[in-house]
N, C-alpha and C positions, 0 to 999 in steps of 0.2 A: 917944612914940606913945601916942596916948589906949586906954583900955579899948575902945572900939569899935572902937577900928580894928582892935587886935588879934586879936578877937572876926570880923574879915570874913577876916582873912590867914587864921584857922585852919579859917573855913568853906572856906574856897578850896581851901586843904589837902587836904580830908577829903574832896570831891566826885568825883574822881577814884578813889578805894578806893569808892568808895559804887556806881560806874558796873561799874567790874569784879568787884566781888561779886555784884550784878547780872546781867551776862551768864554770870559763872559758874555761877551757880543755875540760870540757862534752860539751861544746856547739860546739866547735871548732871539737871535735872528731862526736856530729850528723851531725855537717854542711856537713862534709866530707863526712859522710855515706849517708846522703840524695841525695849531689851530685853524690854520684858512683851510687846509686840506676838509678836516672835520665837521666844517661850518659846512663847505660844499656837498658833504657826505649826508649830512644832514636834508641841508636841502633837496637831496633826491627825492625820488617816489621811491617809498614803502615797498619791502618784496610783495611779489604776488600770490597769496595763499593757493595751491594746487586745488582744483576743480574737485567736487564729489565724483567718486565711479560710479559709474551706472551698475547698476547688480541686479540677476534676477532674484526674487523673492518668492515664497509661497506660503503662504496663510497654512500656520498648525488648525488643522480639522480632524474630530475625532470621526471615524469613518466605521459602519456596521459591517463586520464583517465575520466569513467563518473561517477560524484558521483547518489547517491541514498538515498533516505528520505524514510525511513520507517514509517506506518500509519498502524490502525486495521483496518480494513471492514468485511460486510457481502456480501457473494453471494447472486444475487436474479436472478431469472427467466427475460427474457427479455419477453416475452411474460404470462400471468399468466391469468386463465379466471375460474372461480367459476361457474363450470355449474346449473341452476338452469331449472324449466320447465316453460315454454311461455302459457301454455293451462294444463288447469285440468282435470283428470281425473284417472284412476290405471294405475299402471308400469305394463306392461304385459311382456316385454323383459329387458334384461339385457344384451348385446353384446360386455362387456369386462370382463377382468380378472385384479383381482386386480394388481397393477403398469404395465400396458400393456402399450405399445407404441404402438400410433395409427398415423392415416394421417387424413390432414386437409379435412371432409366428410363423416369419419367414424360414422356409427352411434353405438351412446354408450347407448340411454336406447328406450325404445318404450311405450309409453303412449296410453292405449286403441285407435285405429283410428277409429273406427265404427261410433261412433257419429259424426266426421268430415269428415268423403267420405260421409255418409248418407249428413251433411250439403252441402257438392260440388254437389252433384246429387241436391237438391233441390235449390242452386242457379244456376245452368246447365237452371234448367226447367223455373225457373221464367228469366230468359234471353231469354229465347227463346220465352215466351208469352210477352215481353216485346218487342222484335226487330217485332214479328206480328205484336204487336200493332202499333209501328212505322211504319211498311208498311201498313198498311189500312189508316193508318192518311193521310202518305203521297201520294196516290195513292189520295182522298178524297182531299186535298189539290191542287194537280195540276187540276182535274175539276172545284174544284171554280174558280181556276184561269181563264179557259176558260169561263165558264158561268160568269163570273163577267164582262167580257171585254165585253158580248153582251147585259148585264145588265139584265141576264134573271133569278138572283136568287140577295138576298138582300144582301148588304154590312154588313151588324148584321149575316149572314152566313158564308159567307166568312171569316171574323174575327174569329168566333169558330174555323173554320174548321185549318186556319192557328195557333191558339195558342194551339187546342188539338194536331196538329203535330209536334210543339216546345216540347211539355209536355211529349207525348211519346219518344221523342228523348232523352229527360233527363231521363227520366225511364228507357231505353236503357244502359246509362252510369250508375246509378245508380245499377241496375241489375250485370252492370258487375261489378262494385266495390266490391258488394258482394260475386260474385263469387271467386274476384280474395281473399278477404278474408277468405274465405272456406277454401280455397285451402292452401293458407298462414296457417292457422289452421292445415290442415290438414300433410301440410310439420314440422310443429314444435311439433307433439305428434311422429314423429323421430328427437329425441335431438341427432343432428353432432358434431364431433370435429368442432370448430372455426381455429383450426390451429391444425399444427403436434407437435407431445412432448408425455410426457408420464403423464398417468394418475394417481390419486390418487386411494384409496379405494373408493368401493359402499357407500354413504352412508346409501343409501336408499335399502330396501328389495322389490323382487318381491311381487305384491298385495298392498303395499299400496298406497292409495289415496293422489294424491299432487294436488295442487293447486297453477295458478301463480297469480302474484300481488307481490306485498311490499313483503309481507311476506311468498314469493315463497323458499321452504326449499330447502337446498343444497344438491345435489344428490353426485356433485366430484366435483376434481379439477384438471385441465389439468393448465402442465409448458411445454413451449417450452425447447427440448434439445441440440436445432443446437445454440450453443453458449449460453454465461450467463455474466450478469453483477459484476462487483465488487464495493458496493458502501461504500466509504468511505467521509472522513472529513480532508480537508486540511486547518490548521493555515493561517493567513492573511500575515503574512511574508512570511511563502514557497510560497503561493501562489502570491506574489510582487517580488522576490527574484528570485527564482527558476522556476518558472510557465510563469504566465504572460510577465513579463520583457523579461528574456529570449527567449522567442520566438518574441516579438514584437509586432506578429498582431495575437487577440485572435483568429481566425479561424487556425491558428496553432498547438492551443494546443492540437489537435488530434495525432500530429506528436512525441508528450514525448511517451517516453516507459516505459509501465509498464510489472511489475511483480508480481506475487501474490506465497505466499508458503503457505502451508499447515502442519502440525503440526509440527514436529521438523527442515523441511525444505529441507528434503528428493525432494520433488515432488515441480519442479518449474514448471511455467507455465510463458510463455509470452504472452500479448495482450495489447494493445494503450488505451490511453487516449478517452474514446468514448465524453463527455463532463462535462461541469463545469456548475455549477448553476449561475442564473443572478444575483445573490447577497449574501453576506457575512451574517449568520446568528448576529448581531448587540450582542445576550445573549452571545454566545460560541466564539464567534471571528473566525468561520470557513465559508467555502464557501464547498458545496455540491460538490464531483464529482463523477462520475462514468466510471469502463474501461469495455471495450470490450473484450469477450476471445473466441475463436473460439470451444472449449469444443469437436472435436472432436470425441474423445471414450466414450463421456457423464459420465465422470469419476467425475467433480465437481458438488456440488446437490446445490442449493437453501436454505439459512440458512447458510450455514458453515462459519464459524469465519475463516479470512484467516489472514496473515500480506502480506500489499499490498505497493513495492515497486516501487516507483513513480524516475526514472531519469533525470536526466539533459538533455534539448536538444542536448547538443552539449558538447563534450569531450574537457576536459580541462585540464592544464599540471600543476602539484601539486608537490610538494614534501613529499614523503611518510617515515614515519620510524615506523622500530618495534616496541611496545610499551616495549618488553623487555629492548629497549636502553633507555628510557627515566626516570628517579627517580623523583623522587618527595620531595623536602626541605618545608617542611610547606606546604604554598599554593602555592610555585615557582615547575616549574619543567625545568629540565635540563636535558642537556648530558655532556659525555665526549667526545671533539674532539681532536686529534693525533695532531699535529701541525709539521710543519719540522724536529723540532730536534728529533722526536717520543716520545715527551712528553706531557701527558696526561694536557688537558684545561679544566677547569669548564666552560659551556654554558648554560645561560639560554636561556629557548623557549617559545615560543606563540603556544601552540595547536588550530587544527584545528577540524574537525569531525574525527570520526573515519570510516574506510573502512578496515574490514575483518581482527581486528585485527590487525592495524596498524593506524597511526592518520596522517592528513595533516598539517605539518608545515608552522607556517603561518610568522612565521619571527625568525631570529637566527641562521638559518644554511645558508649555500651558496653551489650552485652544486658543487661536485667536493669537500667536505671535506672528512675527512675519521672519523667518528663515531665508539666508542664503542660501540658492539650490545649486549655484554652479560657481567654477572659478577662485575656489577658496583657497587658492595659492599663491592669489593678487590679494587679496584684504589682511591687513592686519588691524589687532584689538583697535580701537580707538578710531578709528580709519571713517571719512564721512562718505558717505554712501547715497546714493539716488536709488532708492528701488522700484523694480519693477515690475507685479506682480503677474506671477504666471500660476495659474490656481491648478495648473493640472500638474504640475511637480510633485501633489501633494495628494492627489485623487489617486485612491487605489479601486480596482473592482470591488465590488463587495463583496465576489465569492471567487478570490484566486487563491492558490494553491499555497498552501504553508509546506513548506521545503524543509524538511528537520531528515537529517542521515541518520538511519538506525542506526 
């Protein structure tokens, strides 16, 4: 082998050590540069932990209150009477004005009287030939008696004379029944108020002829307006629950309070429990009630569609929250409570009814937590928190309205 050749074998050799010192220097030189990166990295400042959120908060308080159950009703008249006429003949007067308020007496139409003073004068008269006849009978009667005791007129005498004096005496009564029916007659061609209230439209025009019976036409209609009823339909549960139970002994349930509102809810009106039907209709599963309202300024009318709120006997102590605070996961609903370290807790809850835009908890919370009332779409579990308590998130009235849809 010549010197050259030898000379290419050893370069051959040596090219291979040349390539792997090579790459081990670049590895050697990133390692180095990764660690100085590192070392720098190091040396920074520490990220900056995010600030707590400020949140509003409201202290769970159990609060005294009376719930309330909402139901629809109608107003009706506590008194209502369909005038119709008792005796036939023309309407000659008319002595009201259409919706007039009258008093119990007034009289509202007049029915020809002529033919029934004309009938009183002719029972007047046969009363009076009738009590004659009584007294001749009986004048006639005590002579038999003496001439009977001396035996100077016949026993077949004596008997006439006593049964024609029985006879006339019945005639007597009779006579006056008629009278007193004249007269009755003649008191009912003036049609009176029944009671005080106000009246309906005439139906009927002066001049024409009415006629009573069955099929006596209606002239008006008088509603009492010193108070009015509200009658609604209460479920079989409110009515075990809420009603009955609750008071204990059914001649109390005059003592629930009611309320009744009127269109958007502006106009309240207070009045009691007047009473409850003796049985549960078996089709609807409801029992009948009706309330009392003293109507005052006769401002509520007969007919009107009210919602009528029906309360709890007796005021009971609940725990009330905004429904602002409470989310809803699927069909769970929760809150967030503040816990010691003022870090935000997932809670689920049990709702209760609702009162005035707020619901009663019915397990989940305990007095005395501190609840987030707003913004629960910024917190999540675990999340540090600043709270800030707002105490009226959590304050309900003590006597608002419990809102349940029959």
């Amino acid at each position: 082998m010549t010197e050259k050749e030898e000379q290419a074998v050893a370069a051959s050799r040596r090219k291979p050590v040349v390539i792997s010192l090579a790459v081990f220097g670049i590895l050697v030189v990133g390692g180095i540069f990764f660690a100085a990166r590192q070392a720098q990295a190091d040396t920074e400042a520490p990220v900056a932990v995010p600030p707590a959120r400020e949140v509003e908060v409201g202290l769970v308080t159990k609060t005294l209150t009376r719930t309330w159950r909402e139901f629809s009703g109608r107003l009706a008249a506590v008194d209502r009477a369909e005038i119709r006429p008792q005796v036939s003949g023309a309407v000659t007067e008319i002595r009201f004005t259409d919706g007039q308020r009258v008093e119990k007496g007034d009289v509202l139409f007049v029915i020809d009287p002529r033919p029934y003073a004309a009938a009183v004068q002719q029972a007047e008269a046969e009363l009076s030939s009738a009590r004659a006849q009584s007294e001749l009978a009986q004048t006639l009667l005590e002579r038999a008696e003496a001439l009977i005791k001396e035996s100077a007129i016949a026993q077949r005498l004596y008997d006439e004379r006593a049964s024609n004096a029985q006879l006339t005496k019945a005639a007597v009564l009779a006579a006056e029944a008629r009278l007193e029916q004249a007269r009755l007659n003649l008191d009912y061609a003036y049609i009176k108020a029944p009671f005080s209230g106000r009246l309906s439209r005439a139906e009927i025009t002066l001049g024409n002829l009415v006629s009573a019976g069955p099929t006596a036409p209606l002239l008006t209609t008088l509603v009492s307006d010193e108070g009015i009823y509200a009658e609604f339909e209460v479920d079989e549960k409110t009515y075990m629950d809420h009603i009955h139970i609750a008071t204990g002994i059914r001649n109390r349930e005059i003592n629930i309070p009611v309320e009744i509102t009127i269109g958007a809810g502006q106009n309240r009106y207070e009045g009691f429990v007047h009473s409850l039907d003796n049985q549960i209709d078996a089709s609807s599963g409801t029992i009948r009630g009706r309330a009392f309202f003293p109507n005052e300024n006769a401002e509520l009318v007969p007919g009107m569609f009210v919602r009528v709120n029906l309360g709890s006997p007796e005021k009971q102590e609940h725990i009330l929250l905004n429904e602002k605070a409470i989310g809803t996961n699927q069909s769970r609903k929760y809150v967030y409570v503040v816990n010691q370290d003022n870090v935000a807790e997932y809670r689920e809850v049990i709702l209760g009814e609702h009162i005035a835009g707020r619901r009663v908890i019915e397990s989940g919370l305990e007095e005395g937590e501190m609840v987030i009332t707003a913004g629960l779409m910024r917190i999540r579990p675990g999340m540090p928190v600043e709270p800030r308590i707002k105490t009226a998130e959590l304050t309900a009235d003590t006597d608002r309205r419990l809102s349940v849809s029959n």
